[in-house]
Biopython code that builds the backbone (N, CA, C, O; Angstrom):
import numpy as np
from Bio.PDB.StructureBuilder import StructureBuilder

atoms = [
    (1, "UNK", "N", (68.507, 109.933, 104.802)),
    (1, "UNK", "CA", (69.274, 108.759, 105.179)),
    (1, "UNK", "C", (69.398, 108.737, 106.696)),
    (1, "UNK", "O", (69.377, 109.783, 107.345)),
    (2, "UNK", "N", (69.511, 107.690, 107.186)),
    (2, "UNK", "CA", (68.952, 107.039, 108.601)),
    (2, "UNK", "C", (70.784, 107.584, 108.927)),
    (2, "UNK", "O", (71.741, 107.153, 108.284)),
    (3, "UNK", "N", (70.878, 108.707, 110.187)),
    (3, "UNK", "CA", (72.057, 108.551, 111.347)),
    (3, "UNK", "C", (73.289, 106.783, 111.139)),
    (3, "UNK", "O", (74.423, 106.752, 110.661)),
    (4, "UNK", "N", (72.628, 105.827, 111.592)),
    (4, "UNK", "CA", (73.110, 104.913, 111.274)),
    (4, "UNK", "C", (73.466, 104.669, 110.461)),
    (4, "UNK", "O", (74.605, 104.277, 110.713)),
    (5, "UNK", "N", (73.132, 104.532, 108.545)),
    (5, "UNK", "CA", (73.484, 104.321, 107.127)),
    (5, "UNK", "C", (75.010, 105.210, 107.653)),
    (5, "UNK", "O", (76.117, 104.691, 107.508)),
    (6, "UNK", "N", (74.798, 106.738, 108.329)),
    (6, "UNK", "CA", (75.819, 107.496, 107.659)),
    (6, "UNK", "C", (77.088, 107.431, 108.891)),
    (6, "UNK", "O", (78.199, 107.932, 108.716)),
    (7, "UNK", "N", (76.805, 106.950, 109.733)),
    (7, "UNK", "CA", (77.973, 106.554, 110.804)),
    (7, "UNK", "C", (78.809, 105.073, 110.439)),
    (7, "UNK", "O", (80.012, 104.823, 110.515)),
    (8, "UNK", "N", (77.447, 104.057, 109.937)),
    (8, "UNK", "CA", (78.337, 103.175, 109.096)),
    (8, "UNK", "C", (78.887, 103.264, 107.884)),
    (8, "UNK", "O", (79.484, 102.227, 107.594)),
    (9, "UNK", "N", (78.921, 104.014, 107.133)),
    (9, "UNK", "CA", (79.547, 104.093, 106.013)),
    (9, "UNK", "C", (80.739, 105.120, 106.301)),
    (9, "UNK", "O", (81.798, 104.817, 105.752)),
    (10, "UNK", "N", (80.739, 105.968, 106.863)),
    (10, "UNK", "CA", (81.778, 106.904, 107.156)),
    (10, "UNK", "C", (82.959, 105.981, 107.910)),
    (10, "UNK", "O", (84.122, 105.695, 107.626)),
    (11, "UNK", "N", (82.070, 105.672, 109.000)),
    (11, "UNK", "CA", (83.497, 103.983, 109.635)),
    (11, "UNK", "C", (83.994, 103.110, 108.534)),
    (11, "UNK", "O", (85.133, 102.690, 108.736)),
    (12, "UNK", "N", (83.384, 102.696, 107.323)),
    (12, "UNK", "CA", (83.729, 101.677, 106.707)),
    (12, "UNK", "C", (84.807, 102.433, 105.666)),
    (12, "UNK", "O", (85.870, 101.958, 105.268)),
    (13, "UNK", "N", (84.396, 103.377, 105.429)),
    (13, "UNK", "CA", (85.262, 104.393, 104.113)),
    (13, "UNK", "C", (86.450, 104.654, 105.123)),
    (13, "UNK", "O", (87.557, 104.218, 104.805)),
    (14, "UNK", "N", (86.315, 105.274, 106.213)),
    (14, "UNK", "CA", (88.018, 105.371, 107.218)),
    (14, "UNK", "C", (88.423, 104.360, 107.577)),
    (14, "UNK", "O", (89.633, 104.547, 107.448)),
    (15, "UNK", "N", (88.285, 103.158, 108.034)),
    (15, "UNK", "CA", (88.818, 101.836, 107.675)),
    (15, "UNK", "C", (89.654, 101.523, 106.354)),
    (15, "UNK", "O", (90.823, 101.196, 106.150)),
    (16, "UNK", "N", (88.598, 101.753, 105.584)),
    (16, "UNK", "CA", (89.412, 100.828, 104.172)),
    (16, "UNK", "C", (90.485, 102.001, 103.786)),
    (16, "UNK", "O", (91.412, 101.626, 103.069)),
    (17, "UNK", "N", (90.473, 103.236, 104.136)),
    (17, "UNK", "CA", (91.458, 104.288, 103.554)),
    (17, "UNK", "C", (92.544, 104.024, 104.606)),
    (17, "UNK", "O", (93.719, 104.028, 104.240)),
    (18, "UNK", "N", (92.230, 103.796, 105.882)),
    (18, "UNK", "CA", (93.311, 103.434, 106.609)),
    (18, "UNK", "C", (94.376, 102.161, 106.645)),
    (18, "UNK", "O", (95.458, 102.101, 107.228)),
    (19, "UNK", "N", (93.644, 101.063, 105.744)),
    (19, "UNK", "CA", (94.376, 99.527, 105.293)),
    (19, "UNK", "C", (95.091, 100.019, 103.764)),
    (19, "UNK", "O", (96.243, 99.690, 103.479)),
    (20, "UNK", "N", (94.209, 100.866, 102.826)),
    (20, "UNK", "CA", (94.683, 101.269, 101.774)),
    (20, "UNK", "C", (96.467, 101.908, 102.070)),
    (20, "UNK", "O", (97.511, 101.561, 101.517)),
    (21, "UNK", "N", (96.252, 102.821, 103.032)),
    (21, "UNK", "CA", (97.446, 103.707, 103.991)),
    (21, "UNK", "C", (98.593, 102.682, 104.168)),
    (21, "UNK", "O", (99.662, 102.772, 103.564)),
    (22, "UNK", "N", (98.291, 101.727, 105.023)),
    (22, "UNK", "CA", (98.763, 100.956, 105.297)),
    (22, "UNK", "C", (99.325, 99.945, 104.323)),
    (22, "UNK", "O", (100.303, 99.359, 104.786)),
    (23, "UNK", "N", (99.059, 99.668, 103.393)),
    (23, "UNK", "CA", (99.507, 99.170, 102.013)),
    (23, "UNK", "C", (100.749, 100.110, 101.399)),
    (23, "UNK", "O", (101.910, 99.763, 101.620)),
    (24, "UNK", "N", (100.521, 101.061, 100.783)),
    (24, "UNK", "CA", (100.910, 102.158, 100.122)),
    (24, "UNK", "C", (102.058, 102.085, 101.149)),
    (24, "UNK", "O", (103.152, 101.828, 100.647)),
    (25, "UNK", "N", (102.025, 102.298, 102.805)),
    (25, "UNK", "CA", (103.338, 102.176, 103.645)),
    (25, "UNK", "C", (104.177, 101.053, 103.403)),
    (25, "UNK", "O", (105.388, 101.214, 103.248)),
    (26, "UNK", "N", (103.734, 100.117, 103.364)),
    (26, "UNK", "CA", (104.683, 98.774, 103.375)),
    (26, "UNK", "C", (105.453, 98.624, 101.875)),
    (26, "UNK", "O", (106.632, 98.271, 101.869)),
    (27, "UNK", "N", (104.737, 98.909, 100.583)),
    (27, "UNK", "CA", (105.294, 99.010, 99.767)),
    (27, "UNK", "C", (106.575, 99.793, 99.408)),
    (27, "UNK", "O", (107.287, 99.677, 98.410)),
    (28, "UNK", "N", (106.738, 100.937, 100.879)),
    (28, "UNK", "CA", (107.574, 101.477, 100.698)),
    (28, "UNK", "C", (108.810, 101.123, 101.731)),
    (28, "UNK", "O", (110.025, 101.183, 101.540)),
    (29, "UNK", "N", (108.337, 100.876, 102.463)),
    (29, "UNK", "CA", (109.305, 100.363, 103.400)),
    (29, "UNK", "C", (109.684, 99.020, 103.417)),
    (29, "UNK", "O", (110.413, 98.641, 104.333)),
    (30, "UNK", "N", (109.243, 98.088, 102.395)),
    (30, "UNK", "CA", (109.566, 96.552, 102.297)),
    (30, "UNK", "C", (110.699, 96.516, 101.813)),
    (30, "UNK", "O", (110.956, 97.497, 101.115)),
    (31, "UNK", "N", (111.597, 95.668, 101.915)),
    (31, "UNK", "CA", (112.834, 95.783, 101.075)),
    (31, "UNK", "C", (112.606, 94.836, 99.951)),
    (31, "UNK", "O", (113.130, 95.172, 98.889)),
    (32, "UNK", "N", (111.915, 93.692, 99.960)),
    (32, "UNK", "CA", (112.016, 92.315, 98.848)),
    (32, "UNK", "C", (110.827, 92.587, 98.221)),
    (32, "UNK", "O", (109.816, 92.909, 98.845)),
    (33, "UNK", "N", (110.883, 92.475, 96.992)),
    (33, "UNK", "CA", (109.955, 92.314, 95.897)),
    (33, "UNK", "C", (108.705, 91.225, 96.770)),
    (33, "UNK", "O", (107.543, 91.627, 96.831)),
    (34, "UNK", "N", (108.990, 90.228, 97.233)),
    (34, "UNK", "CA", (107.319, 89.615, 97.766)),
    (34, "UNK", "C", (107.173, 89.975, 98.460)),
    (34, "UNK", "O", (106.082, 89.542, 98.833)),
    (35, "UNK", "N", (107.742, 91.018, 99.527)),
    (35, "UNK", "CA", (106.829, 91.112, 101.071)),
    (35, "UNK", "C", (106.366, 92.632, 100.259)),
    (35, "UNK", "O", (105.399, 93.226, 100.737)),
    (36, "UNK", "N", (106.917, 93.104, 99.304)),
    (36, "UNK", "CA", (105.899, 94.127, 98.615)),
    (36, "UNK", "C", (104.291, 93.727, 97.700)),
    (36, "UNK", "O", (103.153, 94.195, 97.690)),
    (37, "UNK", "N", (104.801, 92.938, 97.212)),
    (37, "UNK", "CA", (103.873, 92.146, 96.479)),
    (37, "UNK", "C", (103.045, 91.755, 97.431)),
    (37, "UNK", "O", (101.897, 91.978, 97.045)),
    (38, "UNK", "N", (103.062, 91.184, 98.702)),
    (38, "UNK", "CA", (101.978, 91.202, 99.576)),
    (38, "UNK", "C", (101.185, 91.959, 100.648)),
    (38, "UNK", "O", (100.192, 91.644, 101.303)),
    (39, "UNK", "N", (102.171, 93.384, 100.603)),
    (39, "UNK", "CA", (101.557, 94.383, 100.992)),
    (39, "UNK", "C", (101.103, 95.017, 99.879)),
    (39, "UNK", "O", (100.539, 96.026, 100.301)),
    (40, "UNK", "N", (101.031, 94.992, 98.702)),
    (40, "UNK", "CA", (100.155, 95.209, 97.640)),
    (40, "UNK", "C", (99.037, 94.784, 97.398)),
    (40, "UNK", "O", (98.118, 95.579, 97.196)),
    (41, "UNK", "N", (98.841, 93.423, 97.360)),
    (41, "UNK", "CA", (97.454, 92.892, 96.913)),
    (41, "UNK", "C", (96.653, 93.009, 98.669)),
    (41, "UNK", "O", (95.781, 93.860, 98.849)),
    (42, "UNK", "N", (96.957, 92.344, 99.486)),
    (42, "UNK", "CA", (95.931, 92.142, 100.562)),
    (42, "UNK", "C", (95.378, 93.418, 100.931)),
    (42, "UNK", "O", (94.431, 93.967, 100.367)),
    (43, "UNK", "N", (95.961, 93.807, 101.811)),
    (43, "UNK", "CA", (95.403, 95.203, 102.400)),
    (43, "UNK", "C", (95.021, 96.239, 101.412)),
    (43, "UNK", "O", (94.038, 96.928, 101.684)),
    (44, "UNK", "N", (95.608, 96.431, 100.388)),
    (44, "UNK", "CA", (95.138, 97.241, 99.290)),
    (44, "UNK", "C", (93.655, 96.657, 99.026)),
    (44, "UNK", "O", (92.796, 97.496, 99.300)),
    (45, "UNK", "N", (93.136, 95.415, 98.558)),
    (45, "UNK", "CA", (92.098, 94.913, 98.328)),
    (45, "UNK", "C", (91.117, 95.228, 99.440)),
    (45, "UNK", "O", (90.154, 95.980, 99.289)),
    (46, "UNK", "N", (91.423, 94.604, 100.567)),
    (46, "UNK", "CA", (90.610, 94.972, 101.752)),
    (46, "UNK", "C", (90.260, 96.194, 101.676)),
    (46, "UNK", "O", (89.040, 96.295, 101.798)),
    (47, "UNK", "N", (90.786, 97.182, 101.527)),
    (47, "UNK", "CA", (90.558, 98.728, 102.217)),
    (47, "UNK", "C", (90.022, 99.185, 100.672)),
    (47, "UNK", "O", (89.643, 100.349, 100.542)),
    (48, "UNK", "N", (89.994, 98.379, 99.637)),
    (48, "UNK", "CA", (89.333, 99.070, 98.164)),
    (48, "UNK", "C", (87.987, 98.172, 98.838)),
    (48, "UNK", "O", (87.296, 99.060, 99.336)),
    (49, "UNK", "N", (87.368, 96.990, 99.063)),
    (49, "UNK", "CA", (86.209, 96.527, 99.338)),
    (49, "UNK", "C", (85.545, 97.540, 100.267)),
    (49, "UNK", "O", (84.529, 98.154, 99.939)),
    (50, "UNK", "N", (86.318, 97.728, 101.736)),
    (50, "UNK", "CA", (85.779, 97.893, 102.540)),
    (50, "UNK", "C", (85.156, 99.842, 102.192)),
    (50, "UNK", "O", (84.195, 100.478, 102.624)),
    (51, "UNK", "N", (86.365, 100.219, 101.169)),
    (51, "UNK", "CA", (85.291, 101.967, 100.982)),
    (51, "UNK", "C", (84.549, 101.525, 99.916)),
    (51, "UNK", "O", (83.561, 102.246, 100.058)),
    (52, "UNK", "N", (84.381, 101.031, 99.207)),
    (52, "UNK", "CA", (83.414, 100.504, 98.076)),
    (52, "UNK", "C", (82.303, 100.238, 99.082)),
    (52, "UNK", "O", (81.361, 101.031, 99.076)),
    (53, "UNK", "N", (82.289, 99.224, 99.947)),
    (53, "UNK", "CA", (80.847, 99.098, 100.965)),
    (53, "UNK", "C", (80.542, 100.300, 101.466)),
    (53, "UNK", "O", (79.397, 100.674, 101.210)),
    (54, "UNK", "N", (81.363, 101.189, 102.246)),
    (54, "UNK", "CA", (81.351, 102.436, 102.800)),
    (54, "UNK", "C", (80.079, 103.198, 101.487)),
    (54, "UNK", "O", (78.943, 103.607, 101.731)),
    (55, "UNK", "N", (80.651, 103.175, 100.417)),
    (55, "UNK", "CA", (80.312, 104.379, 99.291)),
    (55, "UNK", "C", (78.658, 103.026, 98.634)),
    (55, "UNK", "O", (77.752, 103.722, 98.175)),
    (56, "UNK", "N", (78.481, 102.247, 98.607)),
    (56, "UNK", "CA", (77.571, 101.678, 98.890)),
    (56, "UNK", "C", (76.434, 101.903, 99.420)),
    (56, "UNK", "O", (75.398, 102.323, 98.906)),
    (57, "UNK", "N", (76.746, 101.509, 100.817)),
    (57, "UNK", "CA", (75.844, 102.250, 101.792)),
    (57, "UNK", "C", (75.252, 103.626, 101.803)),
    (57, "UNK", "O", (74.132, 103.824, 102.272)),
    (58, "UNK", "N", (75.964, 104.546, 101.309)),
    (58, "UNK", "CA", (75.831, 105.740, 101.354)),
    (58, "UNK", "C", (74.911, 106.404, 100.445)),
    (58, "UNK", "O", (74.111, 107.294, 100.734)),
    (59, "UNK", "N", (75.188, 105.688, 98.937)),
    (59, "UNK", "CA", (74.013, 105.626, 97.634)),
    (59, "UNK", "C", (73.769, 104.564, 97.168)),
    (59, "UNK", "O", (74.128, 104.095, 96.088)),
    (60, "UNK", "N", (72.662, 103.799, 98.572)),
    (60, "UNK", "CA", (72.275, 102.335, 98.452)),
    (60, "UNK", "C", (71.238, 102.392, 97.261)),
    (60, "UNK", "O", (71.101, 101.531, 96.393)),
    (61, "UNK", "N", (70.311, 103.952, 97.430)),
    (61, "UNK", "CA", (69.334, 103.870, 96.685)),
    (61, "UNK", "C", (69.973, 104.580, 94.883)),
    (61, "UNK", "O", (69.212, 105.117, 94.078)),
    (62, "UNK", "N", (71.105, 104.423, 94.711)),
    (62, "UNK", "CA", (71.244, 104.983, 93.410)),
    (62, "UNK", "C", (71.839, 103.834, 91.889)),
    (62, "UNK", "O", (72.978, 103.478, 92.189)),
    (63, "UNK", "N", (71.527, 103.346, 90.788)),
    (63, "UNK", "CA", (71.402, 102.565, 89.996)),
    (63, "UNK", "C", (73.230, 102.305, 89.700)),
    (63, "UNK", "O", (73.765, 101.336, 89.161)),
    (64, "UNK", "N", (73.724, 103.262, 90.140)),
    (64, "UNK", "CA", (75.081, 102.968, 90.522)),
    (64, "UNK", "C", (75.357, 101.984, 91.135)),
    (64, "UNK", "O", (75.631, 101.065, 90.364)),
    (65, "UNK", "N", (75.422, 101.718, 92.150)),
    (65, "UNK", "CA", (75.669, 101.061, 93.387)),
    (65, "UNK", "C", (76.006, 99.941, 92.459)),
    (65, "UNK", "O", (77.218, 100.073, 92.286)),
    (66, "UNK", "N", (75.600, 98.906, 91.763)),
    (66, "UNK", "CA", (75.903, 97.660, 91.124)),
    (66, "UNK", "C", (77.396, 98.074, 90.364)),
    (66, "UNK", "O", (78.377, 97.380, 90.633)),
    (67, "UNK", "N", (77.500, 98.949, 89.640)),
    (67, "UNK", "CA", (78.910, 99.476, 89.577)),
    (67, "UNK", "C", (80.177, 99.035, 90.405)),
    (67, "UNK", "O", (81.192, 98.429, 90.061)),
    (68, "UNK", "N", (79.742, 99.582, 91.693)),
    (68, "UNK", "CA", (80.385, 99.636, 92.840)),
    (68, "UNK", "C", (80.899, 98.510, 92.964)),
    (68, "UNK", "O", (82.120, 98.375, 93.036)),
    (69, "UNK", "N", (80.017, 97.452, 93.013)),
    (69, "UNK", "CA", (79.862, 96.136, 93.284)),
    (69, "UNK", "C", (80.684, 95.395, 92.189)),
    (69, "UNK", "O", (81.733, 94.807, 92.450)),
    (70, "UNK", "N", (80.231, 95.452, 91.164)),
    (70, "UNK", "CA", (81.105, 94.838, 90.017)),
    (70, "UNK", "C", (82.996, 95.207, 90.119)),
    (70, "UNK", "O", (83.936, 94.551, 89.671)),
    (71, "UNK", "N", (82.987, 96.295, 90.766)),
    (71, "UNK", "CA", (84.334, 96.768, 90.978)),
    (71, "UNK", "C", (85.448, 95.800, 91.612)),
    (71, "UNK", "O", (86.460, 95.226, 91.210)),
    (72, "UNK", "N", (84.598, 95.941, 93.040)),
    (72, "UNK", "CA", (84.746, 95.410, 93.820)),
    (72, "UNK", "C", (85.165, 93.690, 93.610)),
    (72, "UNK", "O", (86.279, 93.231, 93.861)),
    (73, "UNK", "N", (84.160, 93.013, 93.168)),
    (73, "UNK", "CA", (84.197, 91.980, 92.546)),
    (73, "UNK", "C", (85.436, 91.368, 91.649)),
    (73, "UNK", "O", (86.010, 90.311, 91.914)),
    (74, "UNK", "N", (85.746, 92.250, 90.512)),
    (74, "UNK", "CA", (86.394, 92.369, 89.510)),
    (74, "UNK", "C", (88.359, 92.706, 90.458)),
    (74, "UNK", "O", (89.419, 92.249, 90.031)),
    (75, "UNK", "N", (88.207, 93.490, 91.573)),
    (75, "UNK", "CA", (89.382, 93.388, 92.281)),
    (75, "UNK", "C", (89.523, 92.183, 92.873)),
    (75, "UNK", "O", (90.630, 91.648, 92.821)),
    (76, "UNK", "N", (88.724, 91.705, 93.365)),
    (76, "UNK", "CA", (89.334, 90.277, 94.289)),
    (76, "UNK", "C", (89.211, 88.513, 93.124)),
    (76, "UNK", "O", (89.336, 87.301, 93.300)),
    (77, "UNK", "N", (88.993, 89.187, 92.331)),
    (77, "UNK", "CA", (89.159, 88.138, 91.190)),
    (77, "UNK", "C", (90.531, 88.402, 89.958)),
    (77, "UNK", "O", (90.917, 87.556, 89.151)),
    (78, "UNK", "N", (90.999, 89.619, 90.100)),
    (78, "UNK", "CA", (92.033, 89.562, 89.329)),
    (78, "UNK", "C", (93.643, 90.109, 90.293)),
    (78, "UNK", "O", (94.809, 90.232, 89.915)),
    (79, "UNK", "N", (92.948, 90.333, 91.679)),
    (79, "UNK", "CA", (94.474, 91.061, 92.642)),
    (79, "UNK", "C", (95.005, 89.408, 92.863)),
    (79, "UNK", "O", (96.227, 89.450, 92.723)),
    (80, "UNK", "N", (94.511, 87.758, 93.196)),
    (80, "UNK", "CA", (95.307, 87.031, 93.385)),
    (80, "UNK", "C", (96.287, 86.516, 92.019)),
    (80, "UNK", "O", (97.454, 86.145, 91.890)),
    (81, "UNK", "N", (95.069, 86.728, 91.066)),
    (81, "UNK", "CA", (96.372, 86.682, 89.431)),
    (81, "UNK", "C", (97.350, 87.138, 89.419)),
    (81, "UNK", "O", (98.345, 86.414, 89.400)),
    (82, "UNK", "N", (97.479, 88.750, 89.426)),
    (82, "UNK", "CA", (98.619, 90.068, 89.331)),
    (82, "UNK", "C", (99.423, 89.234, 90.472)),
    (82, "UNK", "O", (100.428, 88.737, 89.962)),
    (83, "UNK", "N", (99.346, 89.032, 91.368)),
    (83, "UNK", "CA", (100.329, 88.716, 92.670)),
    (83, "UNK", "C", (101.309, 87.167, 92.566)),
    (83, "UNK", "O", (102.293, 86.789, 93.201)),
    (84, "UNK", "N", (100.691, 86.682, 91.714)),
    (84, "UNK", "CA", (100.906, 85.302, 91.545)),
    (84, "UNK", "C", (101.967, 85.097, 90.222)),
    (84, "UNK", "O", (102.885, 84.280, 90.158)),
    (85, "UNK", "N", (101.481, 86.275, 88.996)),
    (85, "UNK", "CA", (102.777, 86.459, 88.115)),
    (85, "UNK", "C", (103.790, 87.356, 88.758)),
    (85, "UNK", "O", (104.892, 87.056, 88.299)),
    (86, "UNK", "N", (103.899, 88.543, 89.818)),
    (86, "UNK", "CA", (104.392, 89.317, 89.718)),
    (86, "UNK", "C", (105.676, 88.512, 91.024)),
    (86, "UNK", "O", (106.825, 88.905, 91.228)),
    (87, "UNK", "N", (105.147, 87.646, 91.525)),
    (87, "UNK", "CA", (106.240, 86.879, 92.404)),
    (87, "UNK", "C", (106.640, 86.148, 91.576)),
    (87, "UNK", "O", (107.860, 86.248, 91.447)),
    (88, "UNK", "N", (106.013, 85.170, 90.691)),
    (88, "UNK", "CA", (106.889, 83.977, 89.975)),
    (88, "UNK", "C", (107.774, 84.974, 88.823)),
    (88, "UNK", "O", (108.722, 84.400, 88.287)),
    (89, "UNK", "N", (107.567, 86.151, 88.493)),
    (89, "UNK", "CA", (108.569, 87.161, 87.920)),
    (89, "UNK", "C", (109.688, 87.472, 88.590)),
    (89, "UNK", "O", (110.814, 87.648, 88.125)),
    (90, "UNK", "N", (109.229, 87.546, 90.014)),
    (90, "UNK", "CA", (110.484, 87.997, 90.603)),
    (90, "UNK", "C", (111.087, 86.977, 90.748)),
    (90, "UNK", "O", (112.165, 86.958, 90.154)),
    (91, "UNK", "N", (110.742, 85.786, 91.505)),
    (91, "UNK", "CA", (111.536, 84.958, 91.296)),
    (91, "UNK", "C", (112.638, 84.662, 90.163)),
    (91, "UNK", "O", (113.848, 84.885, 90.147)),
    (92, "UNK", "N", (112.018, 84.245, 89.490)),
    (92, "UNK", "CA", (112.878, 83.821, 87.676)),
    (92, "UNK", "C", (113.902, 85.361, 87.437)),
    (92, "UNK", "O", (114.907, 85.302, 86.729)),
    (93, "UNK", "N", (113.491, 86.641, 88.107)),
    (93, "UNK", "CA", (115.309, 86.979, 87.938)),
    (93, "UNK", "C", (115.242, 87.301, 88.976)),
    (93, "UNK", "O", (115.099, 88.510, 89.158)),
    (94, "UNK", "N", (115.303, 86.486, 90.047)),
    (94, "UNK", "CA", (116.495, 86.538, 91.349)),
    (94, "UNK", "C", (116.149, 87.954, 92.194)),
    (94, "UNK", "O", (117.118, 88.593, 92.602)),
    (95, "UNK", "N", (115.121, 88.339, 92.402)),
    (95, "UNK", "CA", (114.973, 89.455, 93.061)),
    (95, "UNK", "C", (114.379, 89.014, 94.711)),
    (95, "UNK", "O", (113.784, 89.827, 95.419)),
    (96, "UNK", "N", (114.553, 88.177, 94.958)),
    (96, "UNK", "CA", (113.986, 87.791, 96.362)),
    (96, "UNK", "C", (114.945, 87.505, 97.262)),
    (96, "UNK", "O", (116.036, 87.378, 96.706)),
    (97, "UNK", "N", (114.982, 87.347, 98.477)),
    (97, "UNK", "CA", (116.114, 86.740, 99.403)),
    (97, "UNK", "C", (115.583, 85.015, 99.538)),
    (97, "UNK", "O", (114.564, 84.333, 99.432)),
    (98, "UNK", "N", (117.010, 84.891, 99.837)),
    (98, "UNK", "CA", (116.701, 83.331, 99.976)),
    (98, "UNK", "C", (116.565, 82.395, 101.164)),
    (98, "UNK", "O", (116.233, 81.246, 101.457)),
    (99, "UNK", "N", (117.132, 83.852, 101.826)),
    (99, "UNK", "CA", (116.613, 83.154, 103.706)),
    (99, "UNK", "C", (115.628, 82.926, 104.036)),
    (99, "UNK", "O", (115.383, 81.913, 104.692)),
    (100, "UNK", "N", (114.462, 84.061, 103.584)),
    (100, "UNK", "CA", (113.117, 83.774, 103.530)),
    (100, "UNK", "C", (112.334, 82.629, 102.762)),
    (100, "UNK", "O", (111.213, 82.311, 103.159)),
    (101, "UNK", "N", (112.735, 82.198, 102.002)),
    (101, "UNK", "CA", (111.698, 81.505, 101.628)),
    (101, "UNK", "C", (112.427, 80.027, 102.276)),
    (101, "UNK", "O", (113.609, 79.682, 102.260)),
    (102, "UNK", "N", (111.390, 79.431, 102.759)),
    (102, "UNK", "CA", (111.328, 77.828, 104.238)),
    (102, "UNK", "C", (111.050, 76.690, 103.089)),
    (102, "UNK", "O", (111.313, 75.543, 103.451)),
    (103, "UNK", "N", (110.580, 76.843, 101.825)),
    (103, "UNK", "CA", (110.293, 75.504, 101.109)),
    (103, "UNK", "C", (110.198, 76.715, 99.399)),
    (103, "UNK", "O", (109.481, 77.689, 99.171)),
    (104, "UNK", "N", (111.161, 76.101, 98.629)),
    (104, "UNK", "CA", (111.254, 76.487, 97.445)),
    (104, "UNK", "C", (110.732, 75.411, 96.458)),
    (104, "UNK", "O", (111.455, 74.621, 95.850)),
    (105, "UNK", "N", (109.474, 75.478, 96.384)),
    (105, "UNK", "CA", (108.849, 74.651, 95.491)),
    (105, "UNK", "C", (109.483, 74.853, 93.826)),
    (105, "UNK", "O", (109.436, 73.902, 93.045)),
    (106, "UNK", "N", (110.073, 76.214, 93.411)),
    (106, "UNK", "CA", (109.691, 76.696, 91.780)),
    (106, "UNK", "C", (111.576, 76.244, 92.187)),
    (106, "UNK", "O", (112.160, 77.246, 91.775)),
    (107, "UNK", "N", (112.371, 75.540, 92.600)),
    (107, "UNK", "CA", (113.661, 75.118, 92.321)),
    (107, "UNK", "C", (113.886, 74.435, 91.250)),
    (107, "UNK", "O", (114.733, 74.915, 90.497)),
    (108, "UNK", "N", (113.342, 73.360, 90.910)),
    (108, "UNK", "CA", (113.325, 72.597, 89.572)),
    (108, "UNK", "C", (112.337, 73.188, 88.677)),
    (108, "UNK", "O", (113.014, 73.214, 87.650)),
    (109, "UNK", "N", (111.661, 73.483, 88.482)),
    (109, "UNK", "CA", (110.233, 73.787, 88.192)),
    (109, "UNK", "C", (110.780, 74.724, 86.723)),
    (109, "UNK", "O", (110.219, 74.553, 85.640)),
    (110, "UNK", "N", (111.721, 75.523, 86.864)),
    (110, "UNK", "CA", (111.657, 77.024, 86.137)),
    (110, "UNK", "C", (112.185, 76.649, 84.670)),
    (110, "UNK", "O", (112.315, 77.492, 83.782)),
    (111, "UNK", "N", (112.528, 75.035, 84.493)),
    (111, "UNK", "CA", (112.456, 74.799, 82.865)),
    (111, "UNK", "C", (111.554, 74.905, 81.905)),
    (111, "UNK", "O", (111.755, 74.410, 80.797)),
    (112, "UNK", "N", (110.019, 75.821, 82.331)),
    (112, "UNK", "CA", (109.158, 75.695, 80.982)),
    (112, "UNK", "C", (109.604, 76.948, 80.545)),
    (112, "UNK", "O", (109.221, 77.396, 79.464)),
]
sb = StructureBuilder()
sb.init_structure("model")
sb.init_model(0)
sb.init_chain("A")
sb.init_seg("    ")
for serial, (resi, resn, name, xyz) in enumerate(atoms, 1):
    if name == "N":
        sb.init_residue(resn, " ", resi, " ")
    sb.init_atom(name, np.array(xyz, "f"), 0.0, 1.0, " ", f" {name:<3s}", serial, name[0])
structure = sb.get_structure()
């Protein structure tokens, strides 16, 4: 494997472990159920793509790699779902502040 393959993939795998880091932090230090919920899905996603490319690159030539890919895939198609019930959950029992939110669309809304 080409110097280059393995300097870019090693950058891309410490990147995404470092946004992953960075996720895992905010979840802990957030106080409100959505600013957790959005240090959950984004940066968590990012830094799962970005070592998935990392680990990619690395066994470009192995029948795996589509694995990888499907993973990958399969996270950024189901992390905006999870994020989208897990706020309109919090919402409906009252776990959010109300200073924060600038336009409360789900005010009438929560009769179905």
């Amino acid at each position: 494997m080409s110097t280059f393959l393995n300097i870019a993939s090693g950058t891309l795998i410490i990147i995404g472990s470092l946004m992953a880091l960075t996720a895992a932090v905010g979840i802990v230090r957030f106080p409100d159920t959505l600013l957790r919920m959005h240090a959950a899905t984004k940066p968590q996603v990012i830094g799962l793509n970005l070592v998935l490319a990392g680990t990619c690159l690395r066994v470009y030539d192995d029948p795996n790699v589509w694995m990888l890919i499907l993973v990958g895939l399969f996270t950024l198609l189901t992390a905006p779902v999870i994020a989208h019930l897990i706020g309109r959950t919090a919402y409906r029992e009252q776990r959010h502040r109300e200073d924060l939110l600038v336009v409360n669309e789900l005010g009438d809304k929560l009769d179905d």
